[in-house]
C-alpha angles and dihedrals in degrees: 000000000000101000123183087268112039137320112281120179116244105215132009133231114212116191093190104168127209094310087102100054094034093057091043093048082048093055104033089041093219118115127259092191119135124208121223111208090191103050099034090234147107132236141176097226120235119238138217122209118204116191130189127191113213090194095058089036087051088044087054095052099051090048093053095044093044109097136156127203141155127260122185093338096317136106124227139161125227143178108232100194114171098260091249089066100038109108100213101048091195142336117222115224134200112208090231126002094213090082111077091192089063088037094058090044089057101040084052086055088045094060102034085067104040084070082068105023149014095259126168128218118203130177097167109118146331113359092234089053095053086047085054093047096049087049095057088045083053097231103167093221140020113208107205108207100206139154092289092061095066094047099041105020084238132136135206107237113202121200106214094205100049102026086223110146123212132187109229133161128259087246101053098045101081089052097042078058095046095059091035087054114027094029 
């Protein structure tokens, strides 16, 4: 895997012949021969010894998530994993937190797809900061709970990769996800 600072392999392949059954055999005392049938002999197998490092693996993931742009005249980093790898799937967002009417709505949304999915739910400043956080957090969508919501049971959807904004219904949402997470 070509990482920022080098190529580093992922996994290893050990062909490590008999020496390992044949010095266990040595030290235990008991045999690790095989007999071939076939052939009318016997044989000490060879072994090969894969091995995979979750920390590299976990490395490489996270390279090839890691990614900075530009929106509306303003950098920001974010972690585009696929939304079947993103460990938060969504956060639910009400516009403002001092309206207990939004509040209860979201927090109805909240639950409804934590049945499905970790999501996260966050009220806690502007609504464009809490966009940013979720981003370099890598959470695939942002659900924004408003007035219209109240008035039309609609939410506004939010792409993290792309920054593009649609209006669905509660309804739909869980299923839209669905098809955008699990394909």
């Amino acid at each position: 895997f070509t990482f920022p600072f080098g190529t580093q392999e992922l996994s290893g392949c050990a062909a490590r012949g008999n020496f390992d059954l044949s010095q266990h055999a040595q030290a235990s005392g008991k045999s690790m021969e095989y007999y071939d049938e076939e052939r009318k002999e016997k044989y000490v197998p060879h072994v090969i010894e894969p091995s995979f490092g979750v920390d590299r693996l976990m490395l490489a993931v996270l390279t090839s998530a890691y990614s900075e742009d530009e929106v509306d005249g303003e950098k920001r980093s974010v972690l585009r994993f696929h939304p079947r790898l993103a460990p938060i799937k969504a956060a639910v967002l009400p516009l403002v937190k001092n309206k207990p009417e939004l509040v209860a709505k979201a927090q109805a949304v909240f639950e409804r797809l934590q049945r499905r999915y970790h999501v996260q739910y966050d009220a806690a400043g502007a609504i464009g900061r809490r966009y940013r956080r979720m981003d370099e957090v890598g959470t695939p969508f942002c659900i924004t709970v408003d007035f219209e919501t109240l008035d039309d049971d609609t939410v506004t959807l939010r792409d993290r990769d792309t920054t593009e904004q649609r209006r669905v219904t509660v309804a739909e949402l869980l299923e839209i996800m669905e098809e955008q997470i699990d394909g």
